[in-house]
BAKOL-280485 format. One record per residue: residue in three letters; x, y, z of N, C-alpha, C, O, CB in turn. Coordinates in steps of 0.1 Angstrom, whole numbers, padded with zeros to 4 digits, always signed. Glycine has a CB too. Layout:
REM BAKOL-280485
alaXYZXYZXYZXYZXYZ
...
//
This chain:
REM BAKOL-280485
unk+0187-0196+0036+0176-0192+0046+0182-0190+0059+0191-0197+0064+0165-0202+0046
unk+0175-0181+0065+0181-0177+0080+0173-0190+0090+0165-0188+0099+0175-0159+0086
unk+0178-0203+0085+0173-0210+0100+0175-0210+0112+0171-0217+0121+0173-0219+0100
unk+0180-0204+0111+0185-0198+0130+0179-0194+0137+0178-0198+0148+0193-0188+0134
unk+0174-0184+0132+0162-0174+0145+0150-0188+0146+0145-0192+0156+0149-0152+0137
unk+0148-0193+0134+0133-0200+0135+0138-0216+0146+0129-0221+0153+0126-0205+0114
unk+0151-0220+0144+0149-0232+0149+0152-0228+0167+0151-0236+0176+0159-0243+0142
unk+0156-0213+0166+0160-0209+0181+0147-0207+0189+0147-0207+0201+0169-0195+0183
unk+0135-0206+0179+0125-0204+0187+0118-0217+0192+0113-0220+0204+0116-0196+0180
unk+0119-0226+0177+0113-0236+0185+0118-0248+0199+0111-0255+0206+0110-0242+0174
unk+0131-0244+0199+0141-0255+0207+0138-0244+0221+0142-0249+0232+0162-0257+0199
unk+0131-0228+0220+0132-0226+0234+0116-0231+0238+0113-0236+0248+0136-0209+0236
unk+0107-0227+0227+0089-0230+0230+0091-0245+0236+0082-0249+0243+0077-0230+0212
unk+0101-0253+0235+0102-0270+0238+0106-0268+0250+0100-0273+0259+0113-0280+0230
unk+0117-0259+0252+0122-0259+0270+0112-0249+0280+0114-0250+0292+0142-0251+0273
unk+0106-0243+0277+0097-0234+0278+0085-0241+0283+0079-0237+0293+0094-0227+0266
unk+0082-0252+0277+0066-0260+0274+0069-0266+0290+0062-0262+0300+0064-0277+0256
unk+0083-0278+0291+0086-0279+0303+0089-0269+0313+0089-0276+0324+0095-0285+0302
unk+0090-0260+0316+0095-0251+0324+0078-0247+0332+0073-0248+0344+0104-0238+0315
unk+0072-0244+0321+0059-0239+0327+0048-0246+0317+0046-0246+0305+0058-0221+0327
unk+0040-0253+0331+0034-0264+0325+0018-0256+0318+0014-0260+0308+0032-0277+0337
unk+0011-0245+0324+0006-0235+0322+0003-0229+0307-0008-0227+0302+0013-0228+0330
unk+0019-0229+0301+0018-0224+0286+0020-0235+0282+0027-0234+0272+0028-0213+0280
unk+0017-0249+0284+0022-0261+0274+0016-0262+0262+0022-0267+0252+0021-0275+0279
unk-0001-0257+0259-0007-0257+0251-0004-0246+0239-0005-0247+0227-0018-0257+0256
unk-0001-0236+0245+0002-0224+0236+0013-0227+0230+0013-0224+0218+0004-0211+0241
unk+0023-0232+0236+0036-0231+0232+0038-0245+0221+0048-0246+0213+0045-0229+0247
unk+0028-0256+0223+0027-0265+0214+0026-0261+0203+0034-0263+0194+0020-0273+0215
unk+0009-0251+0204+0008-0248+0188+0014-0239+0185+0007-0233+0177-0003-0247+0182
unk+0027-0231+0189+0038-0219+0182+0041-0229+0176+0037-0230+0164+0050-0208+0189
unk+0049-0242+0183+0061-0248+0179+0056-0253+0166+0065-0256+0158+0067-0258+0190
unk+0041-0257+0162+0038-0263+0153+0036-0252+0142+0038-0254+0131+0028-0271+0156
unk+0031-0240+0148+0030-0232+0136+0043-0225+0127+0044-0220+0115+0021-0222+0140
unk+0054-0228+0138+0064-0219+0131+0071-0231+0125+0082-0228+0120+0074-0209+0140
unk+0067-0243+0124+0077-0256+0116+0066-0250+0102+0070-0248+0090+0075-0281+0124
unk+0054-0247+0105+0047-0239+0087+0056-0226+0085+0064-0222+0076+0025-0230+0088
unk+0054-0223+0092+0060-0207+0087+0076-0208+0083+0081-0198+0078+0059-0194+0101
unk+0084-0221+0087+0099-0219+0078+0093-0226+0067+0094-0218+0057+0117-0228+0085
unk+0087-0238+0065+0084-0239+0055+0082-0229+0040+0087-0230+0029+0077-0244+0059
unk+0072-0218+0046+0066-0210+0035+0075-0198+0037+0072-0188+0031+0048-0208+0037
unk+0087-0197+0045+0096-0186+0041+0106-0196+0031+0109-0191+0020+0104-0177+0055
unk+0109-0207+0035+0122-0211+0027+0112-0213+0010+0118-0211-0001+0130-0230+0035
unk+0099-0216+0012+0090-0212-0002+0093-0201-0009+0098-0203-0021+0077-0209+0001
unk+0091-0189-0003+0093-0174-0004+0108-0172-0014+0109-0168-0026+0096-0168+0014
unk+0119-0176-0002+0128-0172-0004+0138-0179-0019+0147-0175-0027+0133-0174+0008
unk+0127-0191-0017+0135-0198-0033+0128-0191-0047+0133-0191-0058+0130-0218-0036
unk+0115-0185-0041+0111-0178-0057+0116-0167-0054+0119-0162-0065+0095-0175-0063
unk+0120-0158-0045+0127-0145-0043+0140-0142-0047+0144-0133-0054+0127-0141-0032
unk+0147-0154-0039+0159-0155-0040+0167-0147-0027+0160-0140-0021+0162-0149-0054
unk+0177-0148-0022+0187-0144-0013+0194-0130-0012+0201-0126-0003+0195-0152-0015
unk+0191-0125-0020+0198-0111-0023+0192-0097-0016+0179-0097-0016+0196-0109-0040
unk+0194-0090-0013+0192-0079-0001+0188-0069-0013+0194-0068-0024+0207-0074+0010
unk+0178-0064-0010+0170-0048-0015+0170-0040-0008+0171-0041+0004+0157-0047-0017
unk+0171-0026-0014+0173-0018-0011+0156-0007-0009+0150-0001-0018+0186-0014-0020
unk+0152-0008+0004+0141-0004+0005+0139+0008+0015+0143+0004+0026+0135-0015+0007
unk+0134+0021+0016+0128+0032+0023+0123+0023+0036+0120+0012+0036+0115+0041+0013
unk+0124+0034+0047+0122+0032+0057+0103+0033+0056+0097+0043+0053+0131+0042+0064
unk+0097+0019+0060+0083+0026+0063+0072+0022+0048+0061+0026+0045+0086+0047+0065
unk+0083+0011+0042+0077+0008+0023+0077-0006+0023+0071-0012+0014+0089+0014+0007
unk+0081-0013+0032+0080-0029+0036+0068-0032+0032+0068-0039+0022+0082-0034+0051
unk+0055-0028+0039+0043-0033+0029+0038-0034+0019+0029-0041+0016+0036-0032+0031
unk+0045-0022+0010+0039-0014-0006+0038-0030-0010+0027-0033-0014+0052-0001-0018
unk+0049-0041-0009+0049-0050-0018+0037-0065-0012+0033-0069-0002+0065-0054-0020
unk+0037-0070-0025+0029-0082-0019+0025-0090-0031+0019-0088-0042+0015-0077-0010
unk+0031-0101-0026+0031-0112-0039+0023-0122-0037+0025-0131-0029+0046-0119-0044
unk+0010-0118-0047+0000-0121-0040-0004-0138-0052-0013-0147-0049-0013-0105-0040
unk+0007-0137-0065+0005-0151-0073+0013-0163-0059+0009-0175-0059+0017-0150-0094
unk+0023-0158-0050+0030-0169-0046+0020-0172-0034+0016-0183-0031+0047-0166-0044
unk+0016-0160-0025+0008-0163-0015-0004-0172-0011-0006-0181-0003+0006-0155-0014
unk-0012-0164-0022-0030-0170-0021-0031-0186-0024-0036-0195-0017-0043-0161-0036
unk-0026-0187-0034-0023-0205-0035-0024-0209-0022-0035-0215-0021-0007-0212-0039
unk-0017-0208-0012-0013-0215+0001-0017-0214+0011-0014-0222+0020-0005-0215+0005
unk-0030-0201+0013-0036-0193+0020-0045-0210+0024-0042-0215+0036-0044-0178+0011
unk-0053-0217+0017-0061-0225+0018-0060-0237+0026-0068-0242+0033-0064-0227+0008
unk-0046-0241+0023-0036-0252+0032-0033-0248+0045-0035-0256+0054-0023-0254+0027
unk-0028-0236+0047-0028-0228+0060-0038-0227+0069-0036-0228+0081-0025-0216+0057
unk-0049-0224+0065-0062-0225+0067-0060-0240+0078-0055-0242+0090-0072-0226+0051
unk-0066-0248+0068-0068-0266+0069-0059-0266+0084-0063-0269+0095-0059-0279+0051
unk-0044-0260+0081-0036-0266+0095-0038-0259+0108-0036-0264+0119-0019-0265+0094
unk-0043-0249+0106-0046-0241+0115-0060-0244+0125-0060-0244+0137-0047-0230+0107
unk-0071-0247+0115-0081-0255+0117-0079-0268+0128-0087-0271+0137-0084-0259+0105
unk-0066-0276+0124-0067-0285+0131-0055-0283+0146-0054-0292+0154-0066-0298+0121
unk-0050-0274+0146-0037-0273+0154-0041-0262+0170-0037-0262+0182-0024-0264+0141
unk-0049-0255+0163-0054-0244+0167-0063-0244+0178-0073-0250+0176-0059-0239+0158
unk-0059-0235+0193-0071-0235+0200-0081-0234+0199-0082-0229+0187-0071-0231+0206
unk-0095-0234+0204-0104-0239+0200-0115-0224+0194-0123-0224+0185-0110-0250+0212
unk-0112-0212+0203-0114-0197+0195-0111-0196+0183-0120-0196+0175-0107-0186+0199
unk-0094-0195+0178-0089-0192+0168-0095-0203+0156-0098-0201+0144-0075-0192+0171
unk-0095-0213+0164-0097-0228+0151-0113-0225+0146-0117-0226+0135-0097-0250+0162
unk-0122-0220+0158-0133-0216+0145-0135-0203+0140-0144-0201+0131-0148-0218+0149
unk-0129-0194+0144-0123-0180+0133-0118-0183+0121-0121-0179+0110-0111-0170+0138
unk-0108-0192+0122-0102-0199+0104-0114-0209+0102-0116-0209+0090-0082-0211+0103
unk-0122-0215+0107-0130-0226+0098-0142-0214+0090-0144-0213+0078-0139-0243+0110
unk-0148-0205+0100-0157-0194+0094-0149-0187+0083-0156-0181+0075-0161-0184+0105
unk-0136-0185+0082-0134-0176+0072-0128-0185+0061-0126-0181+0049-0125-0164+0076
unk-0124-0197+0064-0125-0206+0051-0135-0211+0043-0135-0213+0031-0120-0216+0052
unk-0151-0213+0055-0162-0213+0049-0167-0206+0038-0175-0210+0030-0169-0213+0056
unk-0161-0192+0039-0161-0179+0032-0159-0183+0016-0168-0179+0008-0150-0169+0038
unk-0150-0187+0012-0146-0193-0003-0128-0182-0001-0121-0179+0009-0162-0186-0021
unk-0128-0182-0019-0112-0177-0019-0116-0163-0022-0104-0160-0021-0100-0186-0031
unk-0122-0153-0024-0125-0146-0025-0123-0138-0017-0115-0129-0019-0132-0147-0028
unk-0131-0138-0006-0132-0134+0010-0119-0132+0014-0114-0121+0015-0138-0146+0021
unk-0113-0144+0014-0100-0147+0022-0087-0134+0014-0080-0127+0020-0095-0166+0018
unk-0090-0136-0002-0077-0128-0009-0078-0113+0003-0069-0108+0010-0082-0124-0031
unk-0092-0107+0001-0100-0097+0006-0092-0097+0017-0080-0093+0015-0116-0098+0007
unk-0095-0102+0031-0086-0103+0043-0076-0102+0042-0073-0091+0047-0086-0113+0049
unk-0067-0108+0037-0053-0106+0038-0044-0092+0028-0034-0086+0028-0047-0120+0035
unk-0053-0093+0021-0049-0077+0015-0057-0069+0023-0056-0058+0018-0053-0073-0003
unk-0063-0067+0031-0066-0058+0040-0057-0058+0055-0051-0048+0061-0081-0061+0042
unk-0058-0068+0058-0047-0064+0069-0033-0062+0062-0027-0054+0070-0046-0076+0081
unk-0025-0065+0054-0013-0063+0048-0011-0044+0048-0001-0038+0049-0014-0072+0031
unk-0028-0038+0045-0023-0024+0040-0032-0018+0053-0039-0008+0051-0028-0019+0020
unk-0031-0024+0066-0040-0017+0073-0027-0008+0082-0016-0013+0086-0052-0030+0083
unk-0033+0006+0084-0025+0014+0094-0020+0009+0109-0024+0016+0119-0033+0026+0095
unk-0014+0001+0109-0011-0005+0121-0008+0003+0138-0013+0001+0149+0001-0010+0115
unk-0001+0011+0133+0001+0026+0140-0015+0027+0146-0016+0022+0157+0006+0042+0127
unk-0026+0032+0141-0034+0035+0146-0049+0029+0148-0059+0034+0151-0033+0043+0141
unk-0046+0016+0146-0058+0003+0149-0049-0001+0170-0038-0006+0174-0055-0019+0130
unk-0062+0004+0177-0058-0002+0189-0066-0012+0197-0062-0015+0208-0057+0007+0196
unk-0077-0017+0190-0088-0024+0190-0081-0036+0193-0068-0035+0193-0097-0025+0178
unk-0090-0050+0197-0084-0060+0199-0085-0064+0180-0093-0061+0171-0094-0071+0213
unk-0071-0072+0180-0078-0077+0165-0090-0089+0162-0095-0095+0171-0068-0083+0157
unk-0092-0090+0152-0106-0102+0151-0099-0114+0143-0088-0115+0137-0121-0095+0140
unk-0109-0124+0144-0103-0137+0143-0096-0139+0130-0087-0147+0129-0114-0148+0144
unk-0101-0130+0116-0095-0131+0107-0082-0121+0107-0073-0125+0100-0103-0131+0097
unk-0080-0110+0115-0068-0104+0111-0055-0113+0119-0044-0115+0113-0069-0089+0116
unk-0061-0120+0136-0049-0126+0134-0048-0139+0128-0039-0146+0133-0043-0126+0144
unk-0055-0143+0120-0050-0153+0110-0043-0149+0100-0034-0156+0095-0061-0160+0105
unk-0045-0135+0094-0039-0130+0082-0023-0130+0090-0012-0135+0088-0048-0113+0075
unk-0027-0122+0100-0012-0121+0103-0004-0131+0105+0007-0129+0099-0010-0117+0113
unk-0005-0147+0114+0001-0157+0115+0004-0165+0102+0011-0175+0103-0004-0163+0123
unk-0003-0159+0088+0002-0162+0076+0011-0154+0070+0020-0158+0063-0007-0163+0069
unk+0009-0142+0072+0022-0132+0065+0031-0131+0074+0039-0122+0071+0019-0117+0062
unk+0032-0136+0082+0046-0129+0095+0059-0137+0080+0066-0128+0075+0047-0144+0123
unk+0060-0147+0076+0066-0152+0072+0072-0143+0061+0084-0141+0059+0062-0163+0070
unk+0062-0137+0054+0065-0132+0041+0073-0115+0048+0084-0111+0045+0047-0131+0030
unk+0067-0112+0056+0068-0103+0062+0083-0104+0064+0090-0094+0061+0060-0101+0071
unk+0090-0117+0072+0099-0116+0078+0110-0122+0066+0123-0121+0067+0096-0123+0092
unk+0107-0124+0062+0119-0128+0044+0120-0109+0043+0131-0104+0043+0105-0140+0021
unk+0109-0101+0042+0108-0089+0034+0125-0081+0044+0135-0076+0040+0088-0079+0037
unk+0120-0083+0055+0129-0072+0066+0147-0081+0068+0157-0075+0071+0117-0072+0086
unk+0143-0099+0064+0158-0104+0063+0165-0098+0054+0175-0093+0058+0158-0117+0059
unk+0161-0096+0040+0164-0090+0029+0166-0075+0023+0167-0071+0011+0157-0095+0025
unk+0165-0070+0035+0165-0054+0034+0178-0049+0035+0185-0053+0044+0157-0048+0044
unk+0181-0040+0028+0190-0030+0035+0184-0017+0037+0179-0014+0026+0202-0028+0028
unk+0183-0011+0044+0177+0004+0046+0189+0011+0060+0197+0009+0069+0156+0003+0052
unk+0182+0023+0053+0194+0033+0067+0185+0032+0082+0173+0031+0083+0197+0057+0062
unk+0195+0033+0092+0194+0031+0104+0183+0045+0105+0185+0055+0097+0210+0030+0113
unk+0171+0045+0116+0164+0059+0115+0168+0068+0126+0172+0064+0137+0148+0056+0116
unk+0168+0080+0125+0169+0091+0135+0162+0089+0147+0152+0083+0147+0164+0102+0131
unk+0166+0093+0156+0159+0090+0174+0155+0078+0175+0160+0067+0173+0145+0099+0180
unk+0143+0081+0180+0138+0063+0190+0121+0064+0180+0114+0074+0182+0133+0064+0219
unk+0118+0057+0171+0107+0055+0168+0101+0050+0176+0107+0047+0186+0105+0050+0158
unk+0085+0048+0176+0076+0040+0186+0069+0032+0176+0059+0028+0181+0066+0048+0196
unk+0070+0028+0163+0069+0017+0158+0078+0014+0147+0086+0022+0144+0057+0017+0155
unk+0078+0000+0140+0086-0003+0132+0094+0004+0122+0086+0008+0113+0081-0008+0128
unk+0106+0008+0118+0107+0019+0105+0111+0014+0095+0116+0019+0085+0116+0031+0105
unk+0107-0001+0097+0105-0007+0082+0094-0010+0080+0094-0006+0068+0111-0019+0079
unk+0082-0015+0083+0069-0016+0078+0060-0011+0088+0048-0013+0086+0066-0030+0074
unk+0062-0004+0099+0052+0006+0106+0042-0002+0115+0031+0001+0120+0044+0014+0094
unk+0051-0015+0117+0041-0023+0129+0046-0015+0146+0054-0008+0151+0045-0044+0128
unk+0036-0021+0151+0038-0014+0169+0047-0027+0174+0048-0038+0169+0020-0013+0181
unk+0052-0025+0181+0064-0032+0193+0057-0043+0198+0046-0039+0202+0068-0022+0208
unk+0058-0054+0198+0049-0064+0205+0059-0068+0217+0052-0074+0226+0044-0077+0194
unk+0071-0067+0220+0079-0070+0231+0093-0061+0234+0099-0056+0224+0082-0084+0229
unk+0096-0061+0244+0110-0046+0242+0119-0059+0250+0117-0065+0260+0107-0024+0255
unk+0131-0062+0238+0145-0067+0244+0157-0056+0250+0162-0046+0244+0152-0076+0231
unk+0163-0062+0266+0176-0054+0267+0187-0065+0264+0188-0076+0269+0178-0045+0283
unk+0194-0058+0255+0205-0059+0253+0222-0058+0256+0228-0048+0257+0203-0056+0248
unk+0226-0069+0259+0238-0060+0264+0246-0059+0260+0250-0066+0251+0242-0060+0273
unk+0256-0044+0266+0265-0037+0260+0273-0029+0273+0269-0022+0282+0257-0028+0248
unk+0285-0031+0268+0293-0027+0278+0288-0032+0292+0283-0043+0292+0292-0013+0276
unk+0289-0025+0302+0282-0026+0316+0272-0028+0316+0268-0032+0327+0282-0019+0323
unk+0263-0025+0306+0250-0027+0310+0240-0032+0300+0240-0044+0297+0246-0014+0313
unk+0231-0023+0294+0221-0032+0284+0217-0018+0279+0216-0006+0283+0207-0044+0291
unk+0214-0025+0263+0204-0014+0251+0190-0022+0249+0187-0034+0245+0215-0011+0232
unk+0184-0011+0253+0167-0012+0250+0164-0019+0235+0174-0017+0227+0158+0006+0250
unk+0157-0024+0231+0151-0026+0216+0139-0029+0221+0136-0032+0232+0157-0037+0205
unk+0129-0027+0209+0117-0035+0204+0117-0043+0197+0127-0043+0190+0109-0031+0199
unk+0110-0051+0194+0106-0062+0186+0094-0058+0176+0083-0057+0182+0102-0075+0195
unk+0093-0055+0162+0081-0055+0157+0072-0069+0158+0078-0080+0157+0083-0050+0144
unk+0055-0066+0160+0050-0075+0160+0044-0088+0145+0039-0099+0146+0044-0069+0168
unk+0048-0080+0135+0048-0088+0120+0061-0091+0113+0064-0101+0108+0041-0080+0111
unk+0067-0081+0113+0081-0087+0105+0096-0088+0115+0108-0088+0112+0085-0076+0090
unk+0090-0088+0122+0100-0089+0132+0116-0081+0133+0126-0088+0134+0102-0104+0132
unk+0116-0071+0131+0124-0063+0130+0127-0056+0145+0118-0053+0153+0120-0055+0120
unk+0140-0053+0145+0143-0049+0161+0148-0032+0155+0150-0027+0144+0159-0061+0170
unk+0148-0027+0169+0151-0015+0165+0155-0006+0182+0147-0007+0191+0138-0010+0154
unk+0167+0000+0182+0170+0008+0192+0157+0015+0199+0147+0019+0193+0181+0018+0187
unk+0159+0017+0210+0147+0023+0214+0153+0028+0233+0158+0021+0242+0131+0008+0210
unk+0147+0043+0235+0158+0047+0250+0147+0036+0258+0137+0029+0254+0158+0069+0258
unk+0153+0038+0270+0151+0031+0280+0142+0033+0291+0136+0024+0297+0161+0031+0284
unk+0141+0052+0295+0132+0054+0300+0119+0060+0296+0115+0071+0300+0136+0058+0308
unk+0113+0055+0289+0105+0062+0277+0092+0051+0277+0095+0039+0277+0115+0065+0260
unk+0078+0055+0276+0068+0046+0272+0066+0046+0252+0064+0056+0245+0054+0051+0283
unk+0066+0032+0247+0068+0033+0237+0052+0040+0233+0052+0048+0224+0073+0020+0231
unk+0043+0037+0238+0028+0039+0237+0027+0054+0231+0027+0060+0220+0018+0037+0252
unk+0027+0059+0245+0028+0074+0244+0036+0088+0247+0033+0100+0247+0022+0075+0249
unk+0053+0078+0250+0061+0090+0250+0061+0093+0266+0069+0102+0268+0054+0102+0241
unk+0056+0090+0274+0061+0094+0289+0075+0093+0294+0079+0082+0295+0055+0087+0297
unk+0080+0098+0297+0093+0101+0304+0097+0102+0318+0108+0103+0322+0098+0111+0299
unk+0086+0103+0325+0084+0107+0342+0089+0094+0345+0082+0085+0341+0066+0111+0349
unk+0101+0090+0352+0102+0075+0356+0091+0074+0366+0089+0062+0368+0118+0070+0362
unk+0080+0084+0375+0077+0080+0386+0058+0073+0379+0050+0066+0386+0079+0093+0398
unk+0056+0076+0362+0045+0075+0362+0047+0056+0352+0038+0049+0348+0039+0091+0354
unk+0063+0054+0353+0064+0042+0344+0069+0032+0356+0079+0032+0362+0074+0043+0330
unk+0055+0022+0355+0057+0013+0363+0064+0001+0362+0070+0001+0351+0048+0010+0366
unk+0067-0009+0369+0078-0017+0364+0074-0036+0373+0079-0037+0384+0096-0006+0370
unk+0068-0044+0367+0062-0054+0377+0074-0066+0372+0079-0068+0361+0042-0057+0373
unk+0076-0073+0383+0083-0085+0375+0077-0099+0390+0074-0097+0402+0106-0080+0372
unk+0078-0110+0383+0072-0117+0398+0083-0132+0396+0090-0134+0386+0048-0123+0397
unk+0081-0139+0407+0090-0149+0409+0084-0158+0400+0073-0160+0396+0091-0153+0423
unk+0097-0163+0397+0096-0177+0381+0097-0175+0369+0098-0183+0360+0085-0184+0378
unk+0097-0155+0368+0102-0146+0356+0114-0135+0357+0114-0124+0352+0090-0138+0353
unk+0123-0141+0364+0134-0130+0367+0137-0125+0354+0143-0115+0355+0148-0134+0374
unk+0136-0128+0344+0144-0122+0329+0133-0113+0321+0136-0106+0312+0150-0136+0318
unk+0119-0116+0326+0112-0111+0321+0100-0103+0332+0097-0107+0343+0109-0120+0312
unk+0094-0087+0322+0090-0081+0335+0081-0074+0324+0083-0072+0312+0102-0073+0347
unk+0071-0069+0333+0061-0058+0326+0064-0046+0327+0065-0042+0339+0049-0057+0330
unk+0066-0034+0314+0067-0026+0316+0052-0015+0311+0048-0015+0300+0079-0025+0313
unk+0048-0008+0322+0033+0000+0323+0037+0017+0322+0046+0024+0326+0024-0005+0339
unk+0029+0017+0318+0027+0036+0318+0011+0034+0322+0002+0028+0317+0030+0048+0300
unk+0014+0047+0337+0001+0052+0342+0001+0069+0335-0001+0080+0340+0001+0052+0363
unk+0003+0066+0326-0002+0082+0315-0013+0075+0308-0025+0077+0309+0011+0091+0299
unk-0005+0064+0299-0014+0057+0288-0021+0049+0293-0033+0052+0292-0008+0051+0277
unk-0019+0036+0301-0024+0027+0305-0020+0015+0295-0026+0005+0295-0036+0030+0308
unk-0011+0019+0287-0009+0006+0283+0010+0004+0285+0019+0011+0285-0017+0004+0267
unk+0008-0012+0286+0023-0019+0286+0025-0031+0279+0017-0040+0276+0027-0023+0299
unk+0042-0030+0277+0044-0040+0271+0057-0053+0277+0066-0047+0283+0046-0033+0259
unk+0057-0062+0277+0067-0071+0281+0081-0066+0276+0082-0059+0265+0064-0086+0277
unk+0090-0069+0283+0104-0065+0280+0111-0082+0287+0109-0089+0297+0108-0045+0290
unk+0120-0083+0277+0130-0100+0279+0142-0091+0284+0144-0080+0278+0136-0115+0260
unk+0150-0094+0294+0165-0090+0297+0173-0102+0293+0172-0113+0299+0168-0086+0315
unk+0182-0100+0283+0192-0112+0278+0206-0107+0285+0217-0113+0283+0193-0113+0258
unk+0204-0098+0292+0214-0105+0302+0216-0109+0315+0226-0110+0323+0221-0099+0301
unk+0204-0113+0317+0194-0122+0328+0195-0138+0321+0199-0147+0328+0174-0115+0329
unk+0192-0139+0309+0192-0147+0306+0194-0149+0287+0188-0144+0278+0182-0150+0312
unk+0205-0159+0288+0209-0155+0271+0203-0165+0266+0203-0161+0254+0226-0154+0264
unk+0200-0172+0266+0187-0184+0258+0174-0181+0254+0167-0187+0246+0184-0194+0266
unk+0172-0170+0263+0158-0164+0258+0158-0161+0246+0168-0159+0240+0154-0151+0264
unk+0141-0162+0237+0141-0156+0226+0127-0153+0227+0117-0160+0228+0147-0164+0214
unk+0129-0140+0227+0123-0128+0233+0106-0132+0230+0098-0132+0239+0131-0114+0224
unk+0104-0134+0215+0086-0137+0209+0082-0149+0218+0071-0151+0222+0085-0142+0189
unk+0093-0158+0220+0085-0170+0226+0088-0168+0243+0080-0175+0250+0092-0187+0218
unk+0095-0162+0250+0088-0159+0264+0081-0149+0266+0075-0149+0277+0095-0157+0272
unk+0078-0138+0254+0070-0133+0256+0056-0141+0258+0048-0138+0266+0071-0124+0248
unk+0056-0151+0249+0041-0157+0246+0042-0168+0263+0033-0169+0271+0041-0169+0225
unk+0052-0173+0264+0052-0182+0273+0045-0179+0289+0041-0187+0297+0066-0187+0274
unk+0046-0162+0290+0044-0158+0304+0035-0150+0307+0036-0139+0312+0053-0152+0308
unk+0022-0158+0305+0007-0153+0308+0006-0149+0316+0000-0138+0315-0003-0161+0308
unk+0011-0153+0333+0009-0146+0346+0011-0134+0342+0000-0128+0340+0018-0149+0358
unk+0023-0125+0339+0026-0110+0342+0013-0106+0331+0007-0096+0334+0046-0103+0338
unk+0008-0113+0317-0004-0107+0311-0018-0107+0324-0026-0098+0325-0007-0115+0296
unk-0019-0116+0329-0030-0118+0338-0025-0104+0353-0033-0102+0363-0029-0139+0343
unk-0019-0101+0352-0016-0093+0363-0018-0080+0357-0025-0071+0363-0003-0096+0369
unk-0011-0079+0347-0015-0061+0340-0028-0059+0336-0031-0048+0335-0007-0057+0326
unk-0039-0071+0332-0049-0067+0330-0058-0066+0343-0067-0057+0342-0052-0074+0319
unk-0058-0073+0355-0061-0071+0365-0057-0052+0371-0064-0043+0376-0055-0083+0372
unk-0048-0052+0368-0041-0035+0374-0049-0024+0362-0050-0011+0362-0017-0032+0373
unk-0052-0035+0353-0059-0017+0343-0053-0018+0328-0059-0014+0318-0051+0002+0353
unk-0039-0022+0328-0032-0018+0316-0032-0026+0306-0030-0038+0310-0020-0016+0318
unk-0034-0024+0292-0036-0029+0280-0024-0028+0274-0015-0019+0273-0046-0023+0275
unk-0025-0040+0268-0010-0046+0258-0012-0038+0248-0022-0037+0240-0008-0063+0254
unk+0003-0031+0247+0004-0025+0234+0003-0036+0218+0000-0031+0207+0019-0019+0236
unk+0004-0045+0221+0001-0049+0211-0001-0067+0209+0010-0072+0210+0009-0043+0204
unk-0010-0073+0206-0013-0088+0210-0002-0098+0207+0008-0095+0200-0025-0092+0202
unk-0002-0109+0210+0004-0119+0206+0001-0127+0196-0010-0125+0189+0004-0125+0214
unk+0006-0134+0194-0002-0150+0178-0010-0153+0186-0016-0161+0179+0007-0169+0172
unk-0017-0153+0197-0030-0159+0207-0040-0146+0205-0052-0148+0207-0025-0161+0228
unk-0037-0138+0203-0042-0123+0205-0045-0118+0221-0055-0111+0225-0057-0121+0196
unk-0034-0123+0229-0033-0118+0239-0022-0109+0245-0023-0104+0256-0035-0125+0244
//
């Protein structure tokens, strides 16, 4: 199992919690939800097994193993219920009230929902579906091999989710753009002066906000689309991990939604 990315998140959501006292609550319950979610990947991965597939760009969701999943759906529930801020915690108690039926229903619906083109806020059960499949999701994209895609997509080209955070990278002198998908967590090249939303290219219409106590991290906006997304610079800072300062740095969200601009795509908070 790749415990690496998972324990890098939680050892940063811990220095994070201290840093900014603001996200201590959020960043508690990542840290608790993602000690579930290695759980139910190292689950995953012992009935799957370790071995890399060979999967089409854009077919990551066709699958869904729904004898290993739904079992656990109900337990997930229960922890969520109790871990959970106090919105989300009665979105899972209402849709557990539901029975198992309901629930199978939900999560095979968001599993095969066009991601690309839902821009709505999501609702209490999709991001529950989601903070249960990210896991399965993210075994799917560990385990892949597929070919590298042509140009700069603007969403995933392994399972077709939208960008939930843009990392630079560095290289040579400087840094390479990526995204972050927001379900299976797949990274992927992506240019630099370009809005992932909608393709703008005018540097004068792509705004650029960053505020003191976030030098590594900054909002990037388009006044075409109006929407933006957070971008982590790791070579501002190499300890960052990218999902959990994204989540950690509510100000620059509280500032873009004051100026007008809508997040390309929510957080595990659905913000």
């Amino acid at each position: 199992m790749k415990y690496g990315k998972w324990d890098a998140r939680i050892r940063r959501a811990n220095q994070l919690a201290a840093e900014y006292p603001f996200a201590a609550e959020a960043l508690k319950f990542y840290e608790r939800l993602t000690q579930y979610q290695i759980s139910l990947y190292s689950e995953i991965e012992a009935a799957h097994g370790t071995s890399r597939v060979q999967r089409l760009g854009g077919t990551l969701r066709r699958e869904f193993d729904a004898p290993l999943l739904l079992p656990r759906f109900a337990g997930f529930l229960s922890l969520i219920e109790d871990i959970a801020p106090p919105q989300l915690a009665q979105a899972t108690s209402e849709l557990r009230n539901q029975g198992n039926g309901h629930s199978q229903a939900v999560l095979r619906e968001f599993w095969e929902l066009d991601f690309s083109t839902t821009a709505e806020a999501p609702s209490g059960e999709a991001l529950v579906s989601r903070l249960f499949l990210q896991p399965y999701a993210e075994y799917l994209a560990d385990h892949s091999d597929w070919a590298l895609p042509h140009g700069s997509p603007a969403i995933c080209p392994l399972c077709g989710g939208k960008p939930l955070v843009g990392v630079l990278r560095p290289e040579g002198d400087g840094a390479k753009r990526f995204l972050v998908c927001f379900l299976c967590g797949m990274e992927w090249e992506y240019r630099r002066i370009v809005c992932p939303a909608c393709g703008e290219e005018d540097v004068h219409k792509l705004a650029v906000y960053q505020a003191e106590g976030f030098a590594h991290v900054r909002v990037e906006a388009c006044d075409t689309c109006h929407n933006y997304i957070k971008s982590v610079d790791m070579t501002k800072n190499g300890h960052a991990a990218p999902v959990v300062d994204e989540l950690a740095t509510i100000p620059l969200n509280l500032w873009a939604t004051e100026h007008g601009y809508q997040k390309l795509h929510t957080n595990l908070l659905g913000i």
